[in-house]
C-alpha positions as CSV (number, residue, x, y, z in Angstrom):
1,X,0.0,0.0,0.0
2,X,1.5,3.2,-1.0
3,X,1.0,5.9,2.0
4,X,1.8,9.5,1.5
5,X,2.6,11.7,4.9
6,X,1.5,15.4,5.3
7,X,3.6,17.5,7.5
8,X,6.5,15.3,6.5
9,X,9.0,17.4,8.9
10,X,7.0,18.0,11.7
11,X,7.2,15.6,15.1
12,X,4.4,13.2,14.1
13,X,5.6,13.7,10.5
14,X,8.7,12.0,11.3
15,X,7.3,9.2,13.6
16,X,4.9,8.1,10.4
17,X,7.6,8.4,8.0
18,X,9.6,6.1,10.3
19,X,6.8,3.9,11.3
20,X,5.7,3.5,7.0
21,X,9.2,2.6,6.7
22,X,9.8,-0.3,9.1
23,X,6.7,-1.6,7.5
24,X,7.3,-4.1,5.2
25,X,3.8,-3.9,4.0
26,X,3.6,-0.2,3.2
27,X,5.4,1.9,1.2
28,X,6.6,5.7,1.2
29,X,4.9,7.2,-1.7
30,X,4.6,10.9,-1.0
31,X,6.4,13.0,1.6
32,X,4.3,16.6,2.1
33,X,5.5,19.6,3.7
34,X,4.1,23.5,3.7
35,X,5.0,25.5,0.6
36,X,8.1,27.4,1.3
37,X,9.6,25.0,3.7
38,X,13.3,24.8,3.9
39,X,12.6,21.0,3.7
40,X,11.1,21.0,-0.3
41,X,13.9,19.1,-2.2
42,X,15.0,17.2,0.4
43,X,14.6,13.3,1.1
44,X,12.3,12.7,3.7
45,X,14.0,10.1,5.6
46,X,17.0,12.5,5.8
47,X,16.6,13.0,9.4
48,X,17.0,9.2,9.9
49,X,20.1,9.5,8.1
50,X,18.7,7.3,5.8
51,X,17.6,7.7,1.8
52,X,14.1,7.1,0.9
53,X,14.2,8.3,-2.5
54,X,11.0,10.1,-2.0
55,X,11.7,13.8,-1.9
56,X,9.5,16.4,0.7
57,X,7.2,18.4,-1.9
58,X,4.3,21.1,-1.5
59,X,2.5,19.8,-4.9
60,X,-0.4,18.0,-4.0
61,X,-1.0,16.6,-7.6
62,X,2.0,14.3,-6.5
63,X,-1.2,12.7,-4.2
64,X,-2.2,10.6,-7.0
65,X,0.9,8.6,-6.6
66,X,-0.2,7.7,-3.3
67,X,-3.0,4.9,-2.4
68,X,-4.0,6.6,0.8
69,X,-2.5,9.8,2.7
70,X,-2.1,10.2,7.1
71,X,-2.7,14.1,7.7
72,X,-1.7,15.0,11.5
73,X,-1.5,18.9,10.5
74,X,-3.8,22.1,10.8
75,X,-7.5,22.5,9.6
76,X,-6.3,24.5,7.2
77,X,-3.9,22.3,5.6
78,X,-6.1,18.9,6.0
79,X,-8.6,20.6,4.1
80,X,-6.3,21.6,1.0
81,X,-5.4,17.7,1.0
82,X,-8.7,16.7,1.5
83,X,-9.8,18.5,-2.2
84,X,-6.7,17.0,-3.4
85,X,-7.6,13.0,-2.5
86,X,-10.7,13.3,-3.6
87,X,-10.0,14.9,-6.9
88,X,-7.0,11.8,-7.2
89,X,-9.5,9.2,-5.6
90,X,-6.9,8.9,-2.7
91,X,-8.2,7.8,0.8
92,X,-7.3,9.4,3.8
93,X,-6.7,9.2,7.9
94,X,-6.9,11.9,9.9
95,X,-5.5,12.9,13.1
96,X,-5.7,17.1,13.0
97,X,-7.8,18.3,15.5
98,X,-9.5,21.5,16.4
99,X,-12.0,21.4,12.5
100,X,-15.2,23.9,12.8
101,X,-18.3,22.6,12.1
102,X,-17.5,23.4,8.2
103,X,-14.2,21.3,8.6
104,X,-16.5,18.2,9.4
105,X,-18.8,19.0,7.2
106,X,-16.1,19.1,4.5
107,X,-14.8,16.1,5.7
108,X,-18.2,14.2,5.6
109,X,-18.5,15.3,2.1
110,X,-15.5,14.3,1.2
111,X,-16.2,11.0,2.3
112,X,-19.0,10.3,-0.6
113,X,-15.9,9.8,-2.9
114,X,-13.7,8.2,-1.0
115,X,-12.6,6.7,2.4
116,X,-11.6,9.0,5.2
117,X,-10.8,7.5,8.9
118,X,-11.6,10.7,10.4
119,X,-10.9,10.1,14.3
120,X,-9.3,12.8,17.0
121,X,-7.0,10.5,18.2
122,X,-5.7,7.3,16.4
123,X,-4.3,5.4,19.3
124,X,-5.0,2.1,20.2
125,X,-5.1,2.3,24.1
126,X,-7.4,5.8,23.7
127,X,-10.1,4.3,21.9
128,X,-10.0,1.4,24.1
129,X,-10.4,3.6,27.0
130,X,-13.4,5.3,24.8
131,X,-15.3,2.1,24.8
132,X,-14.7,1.8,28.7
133,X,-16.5,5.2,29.4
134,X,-19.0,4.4,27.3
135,X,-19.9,0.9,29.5
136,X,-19.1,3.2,32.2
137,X,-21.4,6.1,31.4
138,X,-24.5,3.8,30.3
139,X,-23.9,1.5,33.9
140,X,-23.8,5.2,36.4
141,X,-25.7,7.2,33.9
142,X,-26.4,11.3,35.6
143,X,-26.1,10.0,38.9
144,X,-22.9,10.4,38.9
145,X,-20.8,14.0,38.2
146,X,-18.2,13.4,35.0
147,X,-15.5,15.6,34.3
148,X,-12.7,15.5,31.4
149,X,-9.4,16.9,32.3
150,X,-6.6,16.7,30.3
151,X,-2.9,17.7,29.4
152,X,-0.7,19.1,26.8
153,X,2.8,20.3,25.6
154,X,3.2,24.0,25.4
155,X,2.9,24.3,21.5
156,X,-1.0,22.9,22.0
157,X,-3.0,25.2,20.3
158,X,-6.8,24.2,20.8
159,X,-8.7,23.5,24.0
160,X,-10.1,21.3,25.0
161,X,-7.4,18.1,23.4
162,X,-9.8,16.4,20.5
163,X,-9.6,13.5,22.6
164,X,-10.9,15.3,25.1
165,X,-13.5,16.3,22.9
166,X,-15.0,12.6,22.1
167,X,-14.4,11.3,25.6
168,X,-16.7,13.9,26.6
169,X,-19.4,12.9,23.3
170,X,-19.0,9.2,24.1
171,X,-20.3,9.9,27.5
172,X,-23.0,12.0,26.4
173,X,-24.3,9.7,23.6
174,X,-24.4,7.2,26.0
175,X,-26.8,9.4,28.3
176,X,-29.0,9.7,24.8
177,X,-28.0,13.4,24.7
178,X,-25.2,15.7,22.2
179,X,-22.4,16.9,24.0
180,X,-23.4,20.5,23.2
181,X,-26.0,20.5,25.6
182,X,-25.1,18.7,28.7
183,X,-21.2,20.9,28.2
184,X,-19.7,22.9,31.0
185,X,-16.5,24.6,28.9
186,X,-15.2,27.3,32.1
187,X,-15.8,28.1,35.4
188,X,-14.7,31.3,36.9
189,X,-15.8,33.4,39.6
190,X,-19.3,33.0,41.6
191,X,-20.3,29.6,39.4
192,X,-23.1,28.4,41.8
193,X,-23.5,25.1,42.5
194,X,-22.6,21.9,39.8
195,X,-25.7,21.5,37.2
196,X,-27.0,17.6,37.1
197,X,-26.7,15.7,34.4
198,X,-23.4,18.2,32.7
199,X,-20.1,17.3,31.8
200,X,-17.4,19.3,32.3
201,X,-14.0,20.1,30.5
202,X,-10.6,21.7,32.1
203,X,-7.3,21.9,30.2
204,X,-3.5,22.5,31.3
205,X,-0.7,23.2,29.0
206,X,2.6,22.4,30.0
207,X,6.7,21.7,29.5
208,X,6.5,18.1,26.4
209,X,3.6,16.1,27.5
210,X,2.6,14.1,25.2
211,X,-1.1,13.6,26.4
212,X,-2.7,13.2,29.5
213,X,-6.3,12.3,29.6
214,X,-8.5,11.7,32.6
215,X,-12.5,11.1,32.9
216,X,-13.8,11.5,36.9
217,X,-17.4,9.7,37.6
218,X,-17.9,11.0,40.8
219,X,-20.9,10.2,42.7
220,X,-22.1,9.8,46.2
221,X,-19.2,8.0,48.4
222,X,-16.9,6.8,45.4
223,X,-15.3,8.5,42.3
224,X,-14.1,6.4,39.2
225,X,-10.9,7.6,37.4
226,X,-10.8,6.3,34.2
227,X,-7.1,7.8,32.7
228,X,-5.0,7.3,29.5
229,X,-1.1,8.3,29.4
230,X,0.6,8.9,26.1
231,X,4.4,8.5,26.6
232,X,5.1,8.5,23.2
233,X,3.8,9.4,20.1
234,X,4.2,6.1,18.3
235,X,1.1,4.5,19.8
236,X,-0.3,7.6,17.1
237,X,1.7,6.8,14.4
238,X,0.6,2.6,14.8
239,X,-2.8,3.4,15.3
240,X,-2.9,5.5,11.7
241,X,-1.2,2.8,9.9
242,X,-3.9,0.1,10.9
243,X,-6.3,2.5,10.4
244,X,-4.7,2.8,6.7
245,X,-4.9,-0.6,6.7
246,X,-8.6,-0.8,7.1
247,X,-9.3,1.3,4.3
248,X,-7.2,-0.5,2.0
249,X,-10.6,-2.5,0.8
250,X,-13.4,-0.5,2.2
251,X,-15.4,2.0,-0.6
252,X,-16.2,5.2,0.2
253,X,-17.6,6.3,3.6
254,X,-16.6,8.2,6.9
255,X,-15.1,5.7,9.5
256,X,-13.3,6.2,12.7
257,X,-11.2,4.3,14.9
258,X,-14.0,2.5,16.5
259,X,-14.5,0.9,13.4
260,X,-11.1,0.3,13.0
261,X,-10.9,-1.8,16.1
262,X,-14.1,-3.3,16.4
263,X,-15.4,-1.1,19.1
264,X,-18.5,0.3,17.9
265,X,-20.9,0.6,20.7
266,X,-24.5,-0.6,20.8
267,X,-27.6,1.6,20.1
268,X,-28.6,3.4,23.1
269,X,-32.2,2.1,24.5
């Protein structure tokens, strides 16, 4: 399967390139970076000390080389490349957080033509842990308080983490409700006593964590912690390869990582 990497030179840039490399059932196809980067020219797998023969370009035409592209950039930029795969019939995982409602709207239209795995975070363990707050939420329902907190590097620029996002959403679904009304985003000042039946959100930003995420069910006598650590961001970059993997026989259509795995949760009653 040829796999094409955007944000070739960034941190999870280089993990994917690394990670498609060691793969003996993948192969580096197309290596994109930003237009004007020092990088363009350049073989990606020079800061491996290593030669790939597949040089760091800002063309996107040189998409229809690839079978299937892994974005980790900006909204932005994911939606450039999203035009582009669907105008070369190229398939596509995404890991960029922090899309408007006209992002995932794009996205989902996008997905007519081809197939997107469109999930905020791609690892393994997380959407594991998804599927345990979803038994969790549907067992303790409102009765019991839930709050997301979670942590970031410095350079982090939205808030709340993506994965903080659907950990939130998996919990409300499960309640039979969208996130957007059942949300607490801040408190500050004179906030009153805790609304039943809300979920709340904090964020810290701090020093090179990778990710921190924790979900707090705290009810009358007991609180459940339900927590993911990421020490490493290559439980991301083997996460996107299965999930590029999946597509590599699937038609058109917007999947996520709990397809990927398996973990698609029953219908709430």
């Amino acid at each position: 399967m040829r796999i094409a990497i955007a944000g070739a030179t960034g941190r999870m840039g280089h993990m994917l390139i690394e990670a498609v490399l060691a793969a003996p059932d993948l192969e580096l196809a197309v290596a994109l970076d930003r237009a004007g980067s020092p990088a363009i020219g350049h073989d990606a797998a020079e800061f491996l000390g290593k030669q790939s023969k597949v040089m760091i370009t800002d063309d996107l035409d040189a998409l229809a080389q690839a079978d299937c592209l892994i974005d980790f950039t900006r909204p932005e930029a994911t939606l450039a490349h999203l035009e582009a795969c669907r105008r070369h019939g190229v398939k596509l995982v995404i890991g960029t957080t922090g899309f408007d409602e006209a992002g995932k709207a794009a996205i989902a239209a996008a997905a007519d033509k081809v197939g997107v795995v469109f999930a905020p975070n791609m690892s393994v363990g997380v959407n594991v842990t998804l599927k345990l707050l979803d038994i969790a939420a549907r067992i303790l329902k409102e009765d019991y308080d839930v709050e997301v907190f979670e942590v970031h590097h410095k350079h982090k620029v939205d808030a709340p983490s993506g994965t903080a996002l659907k950990m939130g959403e998996t919990v409300a679904q499960a309640w039979g409700k969208p996130l957007s009304e059942v949300a607490e985003w801040a408190r500050h000042g004179d906030t009153g006593a805790r609304k039943h039946g809300t979920i709340g959100f904090s964020s810290a930003r701090g020093g090179d964590v990778v990710g921190d995420h924790t979900v707090f069910f705290c009810g009358p006598g007991e609180r459940i912690e339900v927590t993911h650590r990421s020490n490493s961001r290559v439980n991301y970059a083997e996460g996107s390869l299965r999930a590029a993997r999946y597509l590599a026989d699937k038609p058109a259509g917007l999947y996520d990582m709990q397809d990927v795995l398996n973990l698609r949760p029953a219908p709430t009653r």
